[in-house]
PDB file of N, CA, C and O in Angstrom:
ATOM      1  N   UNK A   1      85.772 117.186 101.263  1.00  0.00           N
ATOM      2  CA  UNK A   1      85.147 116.022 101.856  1.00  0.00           C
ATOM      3  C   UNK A   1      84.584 116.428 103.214  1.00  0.00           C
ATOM      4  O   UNK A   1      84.557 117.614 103.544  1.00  0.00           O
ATOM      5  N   UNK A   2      84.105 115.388 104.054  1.00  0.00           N
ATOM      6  CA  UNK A   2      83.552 115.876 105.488  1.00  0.00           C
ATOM      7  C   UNK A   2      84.217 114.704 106.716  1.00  0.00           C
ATOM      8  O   UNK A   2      84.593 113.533 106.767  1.00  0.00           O
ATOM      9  N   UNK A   3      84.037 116.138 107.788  1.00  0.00           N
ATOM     10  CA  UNK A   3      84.431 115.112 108.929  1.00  0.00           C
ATOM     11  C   UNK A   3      83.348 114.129 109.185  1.00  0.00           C
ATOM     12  O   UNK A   3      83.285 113.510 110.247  1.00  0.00           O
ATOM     13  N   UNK A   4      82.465 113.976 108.183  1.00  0.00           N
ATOM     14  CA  UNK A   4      81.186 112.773 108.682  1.00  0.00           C
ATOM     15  C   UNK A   4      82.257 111.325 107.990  1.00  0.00           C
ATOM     16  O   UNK A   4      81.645 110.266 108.134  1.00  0.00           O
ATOM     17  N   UNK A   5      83.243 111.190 107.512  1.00  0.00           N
ATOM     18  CA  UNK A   5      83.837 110.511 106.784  1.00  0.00           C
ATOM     19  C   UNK A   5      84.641 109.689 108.084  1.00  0.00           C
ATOM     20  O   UNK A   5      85.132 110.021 109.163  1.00  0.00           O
ATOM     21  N   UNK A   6      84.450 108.305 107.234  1.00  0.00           N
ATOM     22  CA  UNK A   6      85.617 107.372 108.536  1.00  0.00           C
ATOM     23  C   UNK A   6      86.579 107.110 107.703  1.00  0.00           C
ATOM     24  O   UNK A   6      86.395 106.822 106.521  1.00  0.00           O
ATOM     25  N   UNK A   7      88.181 107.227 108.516  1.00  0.00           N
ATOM     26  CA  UNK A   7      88.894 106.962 107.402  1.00  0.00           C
ATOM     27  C   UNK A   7      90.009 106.073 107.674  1.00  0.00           C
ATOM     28  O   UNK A   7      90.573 106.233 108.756  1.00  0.00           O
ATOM     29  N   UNK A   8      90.503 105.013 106.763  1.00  0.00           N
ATOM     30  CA  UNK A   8      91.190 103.790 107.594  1.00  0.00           C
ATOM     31  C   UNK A   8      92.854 104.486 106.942  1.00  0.00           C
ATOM     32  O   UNK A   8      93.365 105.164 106.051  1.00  0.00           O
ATOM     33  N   UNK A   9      93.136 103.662 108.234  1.00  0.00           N
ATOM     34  CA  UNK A   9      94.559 104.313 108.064  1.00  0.00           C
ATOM     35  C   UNK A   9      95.703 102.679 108.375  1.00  0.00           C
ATOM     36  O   UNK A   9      95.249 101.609 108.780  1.00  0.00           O
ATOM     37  N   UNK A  10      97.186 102.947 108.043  1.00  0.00           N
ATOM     38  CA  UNK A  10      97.730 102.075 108.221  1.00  0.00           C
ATOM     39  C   UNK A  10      98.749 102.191 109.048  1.00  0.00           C
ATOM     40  O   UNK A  10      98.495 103.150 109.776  1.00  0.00           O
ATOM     41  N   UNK A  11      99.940 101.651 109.375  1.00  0.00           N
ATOM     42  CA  UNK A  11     100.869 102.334 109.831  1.00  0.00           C
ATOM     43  C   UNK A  11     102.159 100.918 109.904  1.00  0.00           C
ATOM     44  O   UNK A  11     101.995  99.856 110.504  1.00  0.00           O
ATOM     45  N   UNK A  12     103.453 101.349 109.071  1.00  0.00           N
ATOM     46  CA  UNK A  12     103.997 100.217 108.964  1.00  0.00           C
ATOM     47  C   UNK A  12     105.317 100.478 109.544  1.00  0.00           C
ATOM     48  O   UNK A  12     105.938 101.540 109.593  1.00  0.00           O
ATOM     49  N   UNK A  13     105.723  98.969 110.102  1.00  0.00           N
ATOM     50  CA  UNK A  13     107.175  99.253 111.606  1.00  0.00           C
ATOM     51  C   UNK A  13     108.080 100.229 111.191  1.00  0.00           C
ATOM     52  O   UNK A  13     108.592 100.925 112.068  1.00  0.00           O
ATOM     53  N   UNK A  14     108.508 100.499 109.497  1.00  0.00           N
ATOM     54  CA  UNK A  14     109.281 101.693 109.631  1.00  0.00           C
ATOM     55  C   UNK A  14     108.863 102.954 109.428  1.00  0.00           C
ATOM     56  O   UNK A  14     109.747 103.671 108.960  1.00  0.00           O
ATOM     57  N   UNK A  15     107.771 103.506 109.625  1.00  0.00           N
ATOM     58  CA  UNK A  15     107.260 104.485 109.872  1.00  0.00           C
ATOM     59  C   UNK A  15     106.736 104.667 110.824  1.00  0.00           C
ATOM     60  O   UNK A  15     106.283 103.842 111.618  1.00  0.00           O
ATOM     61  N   UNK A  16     106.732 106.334 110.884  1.00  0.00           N
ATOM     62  CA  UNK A  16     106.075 106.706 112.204  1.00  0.00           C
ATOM     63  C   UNK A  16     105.241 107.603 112.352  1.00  0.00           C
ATOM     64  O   UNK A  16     105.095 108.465 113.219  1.00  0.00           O
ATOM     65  N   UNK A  17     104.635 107.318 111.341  1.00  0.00           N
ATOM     66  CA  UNK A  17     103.006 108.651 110.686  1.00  0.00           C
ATOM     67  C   UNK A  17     101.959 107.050 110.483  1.00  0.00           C
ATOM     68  O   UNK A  17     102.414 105.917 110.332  1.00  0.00           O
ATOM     69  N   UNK A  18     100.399 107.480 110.549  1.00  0.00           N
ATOM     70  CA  UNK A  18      99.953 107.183 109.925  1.00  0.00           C
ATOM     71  C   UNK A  18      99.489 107.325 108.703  1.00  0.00           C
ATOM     72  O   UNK A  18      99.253 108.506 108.449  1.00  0.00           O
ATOM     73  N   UNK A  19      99.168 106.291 107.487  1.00  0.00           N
ATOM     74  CA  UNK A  19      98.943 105.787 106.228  1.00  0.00           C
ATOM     75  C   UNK A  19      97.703 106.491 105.916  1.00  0.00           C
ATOM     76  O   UNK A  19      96.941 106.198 106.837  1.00  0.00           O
ATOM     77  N   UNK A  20      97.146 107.207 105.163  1.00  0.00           N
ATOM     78  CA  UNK A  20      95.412 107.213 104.921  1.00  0.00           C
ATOM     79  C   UNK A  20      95.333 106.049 103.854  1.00  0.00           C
ATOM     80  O   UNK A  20      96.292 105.867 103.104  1.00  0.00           O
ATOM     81  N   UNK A  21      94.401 105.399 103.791  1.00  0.00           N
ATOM     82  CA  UNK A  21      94.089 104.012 102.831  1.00  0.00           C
ATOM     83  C   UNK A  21      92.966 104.980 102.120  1.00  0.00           C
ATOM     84  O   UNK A  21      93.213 105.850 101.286  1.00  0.00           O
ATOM     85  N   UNK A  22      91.951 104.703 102.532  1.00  0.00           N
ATOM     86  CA  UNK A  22      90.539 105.397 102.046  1.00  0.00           C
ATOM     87  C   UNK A  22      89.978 105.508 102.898  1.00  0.00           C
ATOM     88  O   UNK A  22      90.404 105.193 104.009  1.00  0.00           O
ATOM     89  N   UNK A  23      88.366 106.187 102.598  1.00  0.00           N
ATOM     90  CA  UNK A  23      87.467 106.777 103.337  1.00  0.00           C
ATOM     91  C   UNK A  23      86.082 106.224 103.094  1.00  0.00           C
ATOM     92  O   UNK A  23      85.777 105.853 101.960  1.00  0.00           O
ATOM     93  N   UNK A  24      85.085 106.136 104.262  1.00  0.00           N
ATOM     94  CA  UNK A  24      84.129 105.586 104.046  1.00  0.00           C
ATOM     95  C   UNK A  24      82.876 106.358 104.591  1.00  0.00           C
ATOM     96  O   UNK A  24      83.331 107.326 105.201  1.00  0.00           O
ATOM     97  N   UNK A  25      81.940 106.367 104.632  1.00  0.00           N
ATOM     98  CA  UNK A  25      80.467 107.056 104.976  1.00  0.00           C
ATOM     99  C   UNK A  25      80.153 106.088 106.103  1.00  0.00           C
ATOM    100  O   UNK A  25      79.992 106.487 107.256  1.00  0.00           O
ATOM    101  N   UNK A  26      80.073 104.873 105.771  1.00  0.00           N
ATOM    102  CA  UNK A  26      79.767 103.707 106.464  1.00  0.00           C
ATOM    103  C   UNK A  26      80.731 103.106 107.083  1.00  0.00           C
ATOM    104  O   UNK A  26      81.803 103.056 106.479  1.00  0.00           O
ATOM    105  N   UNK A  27      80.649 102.483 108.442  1.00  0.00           N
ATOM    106  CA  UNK A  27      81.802 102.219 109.222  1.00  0.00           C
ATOM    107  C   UNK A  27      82.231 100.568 108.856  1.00  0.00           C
ATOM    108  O   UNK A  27      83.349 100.054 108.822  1.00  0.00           O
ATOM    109  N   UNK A  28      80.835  99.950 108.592  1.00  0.00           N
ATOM    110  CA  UNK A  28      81.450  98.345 108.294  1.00  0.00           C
ATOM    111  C   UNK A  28      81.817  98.429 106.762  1.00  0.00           C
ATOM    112  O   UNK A  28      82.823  97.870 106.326  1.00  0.00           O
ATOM    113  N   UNK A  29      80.987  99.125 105.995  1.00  0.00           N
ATOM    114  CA  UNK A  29      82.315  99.094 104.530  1.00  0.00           C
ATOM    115  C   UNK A  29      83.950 100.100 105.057  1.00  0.00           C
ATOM    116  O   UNK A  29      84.818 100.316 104.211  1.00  0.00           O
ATOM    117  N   UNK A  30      84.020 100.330 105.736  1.00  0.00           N
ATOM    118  CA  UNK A  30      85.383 101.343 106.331  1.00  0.00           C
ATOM    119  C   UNK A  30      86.084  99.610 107.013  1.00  0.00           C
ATOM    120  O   UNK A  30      87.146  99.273 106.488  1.00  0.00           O
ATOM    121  N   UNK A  31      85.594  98.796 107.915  1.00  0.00           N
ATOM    122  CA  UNK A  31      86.002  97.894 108.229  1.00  0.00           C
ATOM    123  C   UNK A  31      86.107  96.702 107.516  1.00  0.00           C
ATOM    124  O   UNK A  31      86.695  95.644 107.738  1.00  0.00           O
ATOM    125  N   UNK A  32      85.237  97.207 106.393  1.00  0.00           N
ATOM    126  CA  UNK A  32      85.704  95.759 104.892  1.00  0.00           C
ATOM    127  C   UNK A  32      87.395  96.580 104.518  1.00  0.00           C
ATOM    128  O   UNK A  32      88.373  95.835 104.460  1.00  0.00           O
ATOM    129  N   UNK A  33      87.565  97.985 104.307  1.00  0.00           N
ATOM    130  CA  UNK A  33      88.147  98.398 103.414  1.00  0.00           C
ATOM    131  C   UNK A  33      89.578  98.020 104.868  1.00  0.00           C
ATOM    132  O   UNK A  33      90.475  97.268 104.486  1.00  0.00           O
ATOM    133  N   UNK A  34      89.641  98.333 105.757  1.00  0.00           N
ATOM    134  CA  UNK A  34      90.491  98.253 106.942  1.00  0.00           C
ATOM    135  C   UNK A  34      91.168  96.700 106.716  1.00  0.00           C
ATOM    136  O   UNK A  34      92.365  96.568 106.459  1.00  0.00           O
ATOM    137  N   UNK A  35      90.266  95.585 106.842  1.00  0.00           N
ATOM    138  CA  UNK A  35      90.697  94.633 106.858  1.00  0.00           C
ATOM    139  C   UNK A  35      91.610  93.953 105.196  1.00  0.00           C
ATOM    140  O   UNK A  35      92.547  93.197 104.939  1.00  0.00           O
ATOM    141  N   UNK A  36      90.836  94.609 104.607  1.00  0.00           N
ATOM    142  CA  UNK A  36      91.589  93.994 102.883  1.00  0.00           C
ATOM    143  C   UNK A  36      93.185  94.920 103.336  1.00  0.00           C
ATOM    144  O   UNK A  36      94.254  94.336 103.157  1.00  0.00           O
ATOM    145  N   UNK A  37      93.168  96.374 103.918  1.00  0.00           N
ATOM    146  CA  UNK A  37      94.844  97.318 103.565  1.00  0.00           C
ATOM    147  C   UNK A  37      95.272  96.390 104.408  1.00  0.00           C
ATOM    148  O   UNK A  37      96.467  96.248 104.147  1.00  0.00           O
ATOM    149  N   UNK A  38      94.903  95.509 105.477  1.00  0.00           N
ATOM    150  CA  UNK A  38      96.054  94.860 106.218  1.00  0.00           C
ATOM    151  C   UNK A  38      96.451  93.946 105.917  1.00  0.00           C
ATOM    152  O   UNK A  38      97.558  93.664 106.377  1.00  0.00           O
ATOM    153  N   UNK A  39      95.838  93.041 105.053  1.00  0.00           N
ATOM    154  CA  UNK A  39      96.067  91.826 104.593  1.00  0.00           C
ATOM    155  C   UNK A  39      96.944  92.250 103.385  1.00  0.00           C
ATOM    156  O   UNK A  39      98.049  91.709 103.376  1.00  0.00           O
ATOM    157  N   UNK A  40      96.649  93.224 102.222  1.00  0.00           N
ATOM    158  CA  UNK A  40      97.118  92.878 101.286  1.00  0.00           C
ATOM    159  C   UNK A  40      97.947  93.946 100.967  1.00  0.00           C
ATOM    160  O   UNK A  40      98.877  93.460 100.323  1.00  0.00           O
ATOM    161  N   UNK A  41      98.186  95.814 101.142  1.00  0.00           N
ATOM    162  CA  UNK A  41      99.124  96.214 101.428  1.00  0.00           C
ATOM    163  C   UNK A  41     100.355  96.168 101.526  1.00  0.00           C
ATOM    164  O   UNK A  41     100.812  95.312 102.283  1.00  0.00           O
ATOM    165  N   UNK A  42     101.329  97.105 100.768  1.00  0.00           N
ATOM    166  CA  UNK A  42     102.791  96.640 101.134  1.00  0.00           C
ATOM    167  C   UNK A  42     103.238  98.009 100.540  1.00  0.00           C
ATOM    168  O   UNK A  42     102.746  98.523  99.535  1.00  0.00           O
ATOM    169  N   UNK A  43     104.392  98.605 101.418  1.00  0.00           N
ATOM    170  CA  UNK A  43     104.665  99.956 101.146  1.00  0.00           C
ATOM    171  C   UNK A  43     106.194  99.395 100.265  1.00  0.00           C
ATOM    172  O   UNK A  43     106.767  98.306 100.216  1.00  0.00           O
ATOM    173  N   UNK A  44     106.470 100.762  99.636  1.00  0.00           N
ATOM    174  CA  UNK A  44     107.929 100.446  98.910  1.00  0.00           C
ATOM    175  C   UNK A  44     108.895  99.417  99.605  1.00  0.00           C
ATOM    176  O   UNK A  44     109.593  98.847  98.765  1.00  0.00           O
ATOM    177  N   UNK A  45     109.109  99.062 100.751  1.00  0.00           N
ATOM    178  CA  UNK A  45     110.054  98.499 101.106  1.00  0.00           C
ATOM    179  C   UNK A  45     109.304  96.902 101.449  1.00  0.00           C
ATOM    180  O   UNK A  45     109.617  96.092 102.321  1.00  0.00           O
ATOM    181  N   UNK A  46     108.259  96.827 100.448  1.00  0.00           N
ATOM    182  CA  UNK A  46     107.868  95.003 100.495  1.00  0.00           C
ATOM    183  C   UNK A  46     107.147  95.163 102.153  1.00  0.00           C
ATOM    184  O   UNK A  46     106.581  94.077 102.284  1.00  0.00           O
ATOM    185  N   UNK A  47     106.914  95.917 103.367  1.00  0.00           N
ATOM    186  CA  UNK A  47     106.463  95.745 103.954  1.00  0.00           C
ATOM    187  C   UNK A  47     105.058  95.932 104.374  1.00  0.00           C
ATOM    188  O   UNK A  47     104.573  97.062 104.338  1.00  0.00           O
ATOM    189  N   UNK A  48     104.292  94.808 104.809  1.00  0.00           N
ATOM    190  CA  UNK A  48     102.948  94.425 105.428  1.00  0.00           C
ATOM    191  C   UNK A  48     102.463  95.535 106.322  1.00  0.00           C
ATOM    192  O   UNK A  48     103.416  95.596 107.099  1.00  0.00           O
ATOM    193  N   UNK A  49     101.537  96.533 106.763  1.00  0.00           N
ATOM    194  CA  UNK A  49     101.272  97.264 107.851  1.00  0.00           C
ATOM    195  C   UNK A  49     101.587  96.734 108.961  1.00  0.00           C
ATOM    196  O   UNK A  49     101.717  95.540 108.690  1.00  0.00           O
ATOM    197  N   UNK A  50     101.795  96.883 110.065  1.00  0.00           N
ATOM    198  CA  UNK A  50     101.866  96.043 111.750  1.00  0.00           C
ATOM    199  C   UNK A  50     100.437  96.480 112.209  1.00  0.00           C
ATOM    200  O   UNK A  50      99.747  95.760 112.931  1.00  0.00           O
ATOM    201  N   UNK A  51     100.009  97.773 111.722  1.00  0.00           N
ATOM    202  CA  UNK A  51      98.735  98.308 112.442  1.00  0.00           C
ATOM    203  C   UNK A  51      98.018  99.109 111.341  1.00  0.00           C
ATOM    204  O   UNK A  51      98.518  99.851 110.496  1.00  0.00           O
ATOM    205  N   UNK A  52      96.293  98.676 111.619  1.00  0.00           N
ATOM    206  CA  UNK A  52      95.416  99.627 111.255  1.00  0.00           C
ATOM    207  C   UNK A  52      94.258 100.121 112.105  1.00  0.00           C
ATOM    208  O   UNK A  52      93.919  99.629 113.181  1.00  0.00           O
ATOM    209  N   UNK A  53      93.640 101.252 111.431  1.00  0.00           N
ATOM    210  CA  UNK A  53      92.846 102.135 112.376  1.00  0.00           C
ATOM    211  C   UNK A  53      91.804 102.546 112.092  1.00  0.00           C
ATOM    212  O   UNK A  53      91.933 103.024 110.966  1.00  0.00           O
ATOM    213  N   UNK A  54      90.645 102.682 112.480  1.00  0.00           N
ATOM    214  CA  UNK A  54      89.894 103.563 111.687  1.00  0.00           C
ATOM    215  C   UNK A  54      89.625 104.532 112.703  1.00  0.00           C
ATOM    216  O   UNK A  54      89.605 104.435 113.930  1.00  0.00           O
ATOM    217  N   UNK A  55      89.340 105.876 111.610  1.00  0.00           N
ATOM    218  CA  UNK A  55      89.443 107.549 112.363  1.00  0.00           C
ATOM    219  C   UNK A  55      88.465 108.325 111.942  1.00  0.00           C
ATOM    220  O   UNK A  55      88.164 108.329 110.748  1.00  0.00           O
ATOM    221  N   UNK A  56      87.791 109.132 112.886  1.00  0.00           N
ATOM    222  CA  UNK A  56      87.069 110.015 111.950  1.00  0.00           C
ATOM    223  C   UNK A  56      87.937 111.835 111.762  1.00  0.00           C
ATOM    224  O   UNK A  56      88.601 112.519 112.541  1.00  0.00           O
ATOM    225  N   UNK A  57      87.710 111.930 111.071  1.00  0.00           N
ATOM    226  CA  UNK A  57      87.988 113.543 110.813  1.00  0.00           C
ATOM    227  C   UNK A  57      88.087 114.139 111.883  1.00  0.00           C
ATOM    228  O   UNK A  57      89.264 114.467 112.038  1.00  0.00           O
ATOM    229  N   UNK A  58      87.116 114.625 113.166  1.00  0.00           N
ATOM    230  CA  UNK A  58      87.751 115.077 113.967  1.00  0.00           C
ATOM    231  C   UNK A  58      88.535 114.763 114.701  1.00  0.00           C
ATOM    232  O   UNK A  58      89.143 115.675 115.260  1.00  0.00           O
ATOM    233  N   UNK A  59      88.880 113.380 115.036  1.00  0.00           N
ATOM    234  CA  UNK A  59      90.116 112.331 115.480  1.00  0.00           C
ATOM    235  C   UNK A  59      91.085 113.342 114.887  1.00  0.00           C
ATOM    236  O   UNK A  59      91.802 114.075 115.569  1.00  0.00           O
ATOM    237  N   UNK A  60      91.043 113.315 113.456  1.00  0.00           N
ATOM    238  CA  UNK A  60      92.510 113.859 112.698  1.00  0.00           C
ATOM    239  C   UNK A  60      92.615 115.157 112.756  1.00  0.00           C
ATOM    240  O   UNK A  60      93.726 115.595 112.457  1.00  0.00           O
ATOM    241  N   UNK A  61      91.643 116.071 113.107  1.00  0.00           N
ATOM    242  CA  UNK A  61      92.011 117.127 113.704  1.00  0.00           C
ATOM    243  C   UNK A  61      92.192 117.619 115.084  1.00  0.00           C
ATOM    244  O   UNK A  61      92.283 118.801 115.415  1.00  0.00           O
ATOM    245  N   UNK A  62      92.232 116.629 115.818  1.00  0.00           N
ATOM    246  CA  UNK A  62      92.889 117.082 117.282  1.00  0.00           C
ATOM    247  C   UNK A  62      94.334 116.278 117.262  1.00  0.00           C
ATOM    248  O   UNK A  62      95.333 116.630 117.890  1.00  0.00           O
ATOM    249  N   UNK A  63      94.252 115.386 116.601  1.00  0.00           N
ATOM    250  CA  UNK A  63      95.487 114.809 116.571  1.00  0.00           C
ATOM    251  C   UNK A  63      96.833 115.660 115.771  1.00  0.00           C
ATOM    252  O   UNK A  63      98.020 115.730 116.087  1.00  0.00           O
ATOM    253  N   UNK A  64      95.972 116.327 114.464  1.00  0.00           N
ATOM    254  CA  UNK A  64      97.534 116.853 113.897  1.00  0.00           C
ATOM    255  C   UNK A  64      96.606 118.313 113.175  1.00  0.00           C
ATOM    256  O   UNK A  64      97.308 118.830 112.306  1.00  0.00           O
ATOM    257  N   UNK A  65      95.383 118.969 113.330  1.00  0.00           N
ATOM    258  CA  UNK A  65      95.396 119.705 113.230  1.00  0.00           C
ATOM    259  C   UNK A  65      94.002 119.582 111.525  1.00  0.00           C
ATOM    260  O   UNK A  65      93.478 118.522 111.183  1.00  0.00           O
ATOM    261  N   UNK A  66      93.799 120.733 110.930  1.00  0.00           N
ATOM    262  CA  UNK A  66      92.731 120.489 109.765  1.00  0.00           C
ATOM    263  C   UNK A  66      93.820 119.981 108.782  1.00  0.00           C
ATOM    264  O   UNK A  66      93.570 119.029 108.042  1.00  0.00           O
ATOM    265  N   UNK A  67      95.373 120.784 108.761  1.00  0.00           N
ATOM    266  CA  UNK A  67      96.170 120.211 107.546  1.00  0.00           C
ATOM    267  C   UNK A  67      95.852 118.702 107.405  1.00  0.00           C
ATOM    268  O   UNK A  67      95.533 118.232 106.313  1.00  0.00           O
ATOM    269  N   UNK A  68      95.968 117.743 108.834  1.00  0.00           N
ATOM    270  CA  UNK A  68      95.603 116.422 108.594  1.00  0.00           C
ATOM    271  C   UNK A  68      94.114 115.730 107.890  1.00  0.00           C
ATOM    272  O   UNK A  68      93.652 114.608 107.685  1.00  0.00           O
ATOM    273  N   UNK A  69      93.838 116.732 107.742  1.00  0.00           N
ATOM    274  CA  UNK A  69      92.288 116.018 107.379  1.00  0.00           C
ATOM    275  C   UNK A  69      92.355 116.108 105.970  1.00  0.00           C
ATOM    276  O   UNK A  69      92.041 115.202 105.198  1.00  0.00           O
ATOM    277  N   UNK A  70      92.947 117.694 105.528  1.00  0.00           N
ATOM    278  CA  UNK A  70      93.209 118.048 104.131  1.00  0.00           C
ATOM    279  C   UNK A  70      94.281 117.164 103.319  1.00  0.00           C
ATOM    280  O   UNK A  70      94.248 117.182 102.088  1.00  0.00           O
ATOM    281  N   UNK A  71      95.449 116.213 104.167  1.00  0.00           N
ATOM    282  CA  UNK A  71      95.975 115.566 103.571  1.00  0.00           C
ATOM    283  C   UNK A  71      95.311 114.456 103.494  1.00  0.00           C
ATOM    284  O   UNK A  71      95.301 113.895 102.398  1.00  0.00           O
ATOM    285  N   UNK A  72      94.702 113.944 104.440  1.00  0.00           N
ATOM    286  CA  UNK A  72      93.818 112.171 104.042  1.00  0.00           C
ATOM    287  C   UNK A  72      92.836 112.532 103.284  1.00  0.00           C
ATOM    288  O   UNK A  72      92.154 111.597 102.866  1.00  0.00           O
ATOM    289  N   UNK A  73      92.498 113.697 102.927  1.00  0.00           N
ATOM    290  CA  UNK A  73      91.085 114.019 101.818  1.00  0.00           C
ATOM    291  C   UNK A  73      92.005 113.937 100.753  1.00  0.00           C
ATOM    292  O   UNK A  73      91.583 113.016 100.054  1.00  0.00           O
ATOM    293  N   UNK A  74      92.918 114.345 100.301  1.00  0.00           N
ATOM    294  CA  UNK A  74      93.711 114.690  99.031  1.00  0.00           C
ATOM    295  C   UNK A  74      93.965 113.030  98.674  1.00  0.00           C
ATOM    296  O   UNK A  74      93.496 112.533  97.650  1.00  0.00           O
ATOM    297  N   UNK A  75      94.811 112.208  99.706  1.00  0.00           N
ATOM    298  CA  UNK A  75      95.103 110.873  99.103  1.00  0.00           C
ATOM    299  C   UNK A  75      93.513 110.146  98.672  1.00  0.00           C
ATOM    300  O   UNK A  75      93.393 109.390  97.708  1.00  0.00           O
ATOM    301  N   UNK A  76      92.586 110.464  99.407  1.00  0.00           N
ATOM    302  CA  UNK A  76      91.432 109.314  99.188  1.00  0.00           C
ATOM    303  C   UNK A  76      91.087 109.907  97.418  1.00  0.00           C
ATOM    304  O   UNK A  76      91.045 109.265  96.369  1.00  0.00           O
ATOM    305  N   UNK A  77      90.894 111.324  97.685  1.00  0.00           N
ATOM    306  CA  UNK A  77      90.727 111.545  96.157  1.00  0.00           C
ATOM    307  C   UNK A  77      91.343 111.382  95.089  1.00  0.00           C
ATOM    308  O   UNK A  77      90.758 111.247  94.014  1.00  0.00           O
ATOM    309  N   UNK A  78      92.941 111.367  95.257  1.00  0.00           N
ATOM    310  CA  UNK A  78      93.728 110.635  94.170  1.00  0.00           C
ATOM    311  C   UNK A  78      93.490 109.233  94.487  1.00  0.00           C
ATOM    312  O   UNK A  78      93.422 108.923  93.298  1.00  0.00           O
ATOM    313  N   UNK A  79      93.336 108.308  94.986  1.00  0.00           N
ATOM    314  CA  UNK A  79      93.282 107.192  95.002  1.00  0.00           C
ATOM    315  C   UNK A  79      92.329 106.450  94.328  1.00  0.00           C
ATOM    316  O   UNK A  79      92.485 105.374  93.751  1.00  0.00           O
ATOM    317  N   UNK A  80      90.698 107.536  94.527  1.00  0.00           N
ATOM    318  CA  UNK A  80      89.330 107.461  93.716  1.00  0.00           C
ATOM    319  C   UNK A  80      89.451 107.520  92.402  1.00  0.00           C
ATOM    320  O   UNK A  80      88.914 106.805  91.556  1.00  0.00           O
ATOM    321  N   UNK A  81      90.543 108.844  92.207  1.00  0.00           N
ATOM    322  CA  UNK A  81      90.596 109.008  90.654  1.00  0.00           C
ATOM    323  C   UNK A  81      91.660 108.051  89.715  1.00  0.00           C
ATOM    324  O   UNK A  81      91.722 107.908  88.494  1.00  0.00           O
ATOM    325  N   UNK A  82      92.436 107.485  90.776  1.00  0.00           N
ATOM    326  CA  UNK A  82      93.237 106.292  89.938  1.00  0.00           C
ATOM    327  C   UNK A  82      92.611 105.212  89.433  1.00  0.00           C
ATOM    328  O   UNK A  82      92.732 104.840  88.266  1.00  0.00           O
ATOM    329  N   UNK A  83      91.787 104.563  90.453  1.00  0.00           N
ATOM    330  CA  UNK A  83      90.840 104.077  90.397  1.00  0.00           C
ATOM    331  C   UNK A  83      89.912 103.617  89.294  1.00  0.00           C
ATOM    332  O   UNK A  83      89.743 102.488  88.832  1.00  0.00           O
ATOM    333  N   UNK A  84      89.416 104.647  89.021  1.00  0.00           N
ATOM    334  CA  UNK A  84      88.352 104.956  88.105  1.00  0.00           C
ATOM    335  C   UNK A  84      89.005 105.370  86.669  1.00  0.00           C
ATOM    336  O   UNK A  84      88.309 105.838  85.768  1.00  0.00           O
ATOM    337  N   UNK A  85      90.646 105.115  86.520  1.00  0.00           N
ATOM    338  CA  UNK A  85      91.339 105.885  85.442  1.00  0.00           C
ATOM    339  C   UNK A  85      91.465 104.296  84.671  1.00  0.00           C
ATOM    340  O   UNK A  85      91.750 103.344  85.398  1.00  0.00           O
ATOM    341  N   UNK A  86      91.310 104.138  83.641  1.00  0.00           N
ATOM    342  CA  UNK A  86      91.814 102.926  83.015  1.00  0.00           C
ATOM    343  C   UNK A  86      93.252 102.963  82.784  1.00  0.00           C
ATOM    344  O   UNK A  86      94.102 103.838  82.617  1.00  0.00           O
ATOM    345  N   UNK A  87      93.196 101.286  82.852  1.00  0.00           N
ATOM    346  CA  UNK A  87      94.889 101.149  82.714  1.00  0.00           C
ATOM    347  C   UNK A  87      95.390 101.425  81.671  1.00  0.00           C
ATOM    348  O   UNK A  87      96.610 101.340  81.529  1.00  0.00           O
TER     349      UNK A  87
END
C-alpha cells in the first residue's frame, strides 16, 4: 500500500495501542469511515472506542517505525478481503 493512504484508527479505554479500522485515498471518505468505527465498533470485551484518529503513513512511521505501517496495511487488506468474501 502507500504512505499517500489516510488511515483511521481507534483506540479503546482498555487498550493502549492504537486500532487500524481502514484506509482511505480520500480524507472525507476516511472521515465517513472514522465516524461509522466510533459509533458502531465494539472490541471483544463489548467495548465502544473512547477515541478515533485519522493518520497518515508517515504519522505511523515516526510514531512506531515502517513495521507500523506494514501492520495497518496487513489489517486493511484482510479486512478488504473479508469483505468482499461471501458469507
Amino acid at each position: 500500500m502507500s504512505n499517500t493512504l489516510i488511515y483511521v484508527q481507534v483506540r479503546y479505554r482498555s487498550g493502549a495501542r492504537w486500532v487500524t479500522v481502514t484506509a482511505s485515498e480520500d480524507r472525507d471518505s476516511a472521515r465517513a469511515a472514522a465516524a461509522g468505527a466510533y459509533r458502531d465498533l465494539r472490541n471483544s470485551r463489548d467495548e465502544s472506542p473512547t477515541q478515533v484518529r485519522l493518520v497518515s503513513g508517515d504519522q505511523l512511521t515516526r510514531e512506531g517505525g515502517p513495521r507500523d505501517v506494514r501492520l495497518a496495511d496487513a489489517v486493511v487488506a484482510r479486512n478488504a478481503t473479508e469483505k468482499a468474501s461471501p458469507p
